[in-house]
C-alpha positions as CSV (number, residue, x, y, z in Angstrom):
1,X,7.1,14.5,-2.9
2,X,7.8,15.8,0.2
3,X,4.2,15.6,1.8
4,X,4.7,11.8,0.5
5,X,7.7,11.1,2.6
6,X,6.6,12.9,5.7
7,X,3.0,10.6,5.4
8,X,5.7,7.6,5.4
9,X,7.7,8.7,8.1
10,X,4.6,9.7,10.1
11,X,3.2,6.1,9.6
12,X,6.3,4.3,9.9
13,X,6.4,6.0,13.3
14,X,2.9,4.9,14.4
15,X,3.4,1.7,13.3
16,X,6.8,0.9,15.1
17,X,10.1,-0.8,14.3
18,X,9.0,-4.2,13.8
19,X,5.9,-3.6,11.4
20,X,7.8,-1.1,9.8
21,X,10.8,-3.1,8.7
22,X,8.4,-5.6,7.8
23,X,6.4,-3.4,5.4
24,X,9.9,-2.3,3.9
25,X,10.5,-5.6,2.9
26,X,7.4,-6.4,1.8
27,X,8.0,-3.1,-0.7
28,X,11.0,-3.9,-1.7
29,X,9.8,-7.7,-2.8
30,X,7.0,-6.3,-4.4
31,X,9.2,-4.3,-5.9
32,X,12.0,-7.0,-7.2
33,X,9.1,-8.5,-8.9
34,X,7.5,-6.1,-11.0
35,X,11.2,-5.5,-12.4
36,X,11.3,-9.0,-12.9
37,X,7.8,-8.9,-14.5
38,X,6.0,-6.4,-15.2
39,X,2.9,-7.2,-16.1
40,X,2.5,-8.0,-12.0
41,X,1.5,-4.2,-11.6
42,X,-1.5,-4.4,-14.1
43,X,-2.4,-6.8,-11.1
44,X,-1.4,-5.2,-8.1
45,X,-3.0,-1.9,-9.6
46,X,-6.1,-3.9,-10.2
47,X,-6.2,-5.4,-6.8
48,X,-5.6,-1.9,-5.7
49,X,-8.1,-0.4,-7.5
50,X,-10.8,-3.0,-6.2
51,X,-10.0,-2.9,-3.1
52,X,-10.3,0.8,-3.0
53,X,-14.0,0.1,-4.6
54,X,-15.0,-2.0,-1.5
55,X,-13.9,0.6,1.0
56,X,-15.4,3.2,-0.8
57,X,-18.8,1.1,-0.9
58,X,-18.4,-0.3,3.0
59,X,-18.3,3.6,3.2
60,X,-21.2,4.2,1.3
61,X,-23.2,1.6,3.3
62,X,-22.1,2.0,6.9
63,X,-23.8,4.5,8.8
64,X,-21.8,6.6,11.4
């Protein structure tokens, strides 16, 4: 847990105020609505999931 919060405060400090207030709203949205309904993360984990794929093939496939 604690490697977890010092990545987020290590981003949130790379990112600056404005983009990190931003992204904390965003959270906490997201958030509100898989409370209200949950089956919202069976599709944000999916989304996650394939968009994990892609960047995993667009590394695959890109030669450095």
């Amino acid at each position: 847990m604690n490697n977890l919060l010092s990545a987020l405060a290590a981003m949130t400090q790379r990112l600056g105020h404005v983009v990190s207030i931003v992204l904390a709203a965003l959270l906490i949205i997201v958030g509100w609505l898989v409370i209200i309904n949950p089956a919202l993360l069976g599709w944000i984990v999916g989304l996650v999931l394939i968009l994990v794929g892609v960047a995993v093939l667009a590394g695959v496939f890109t030669q450095r």
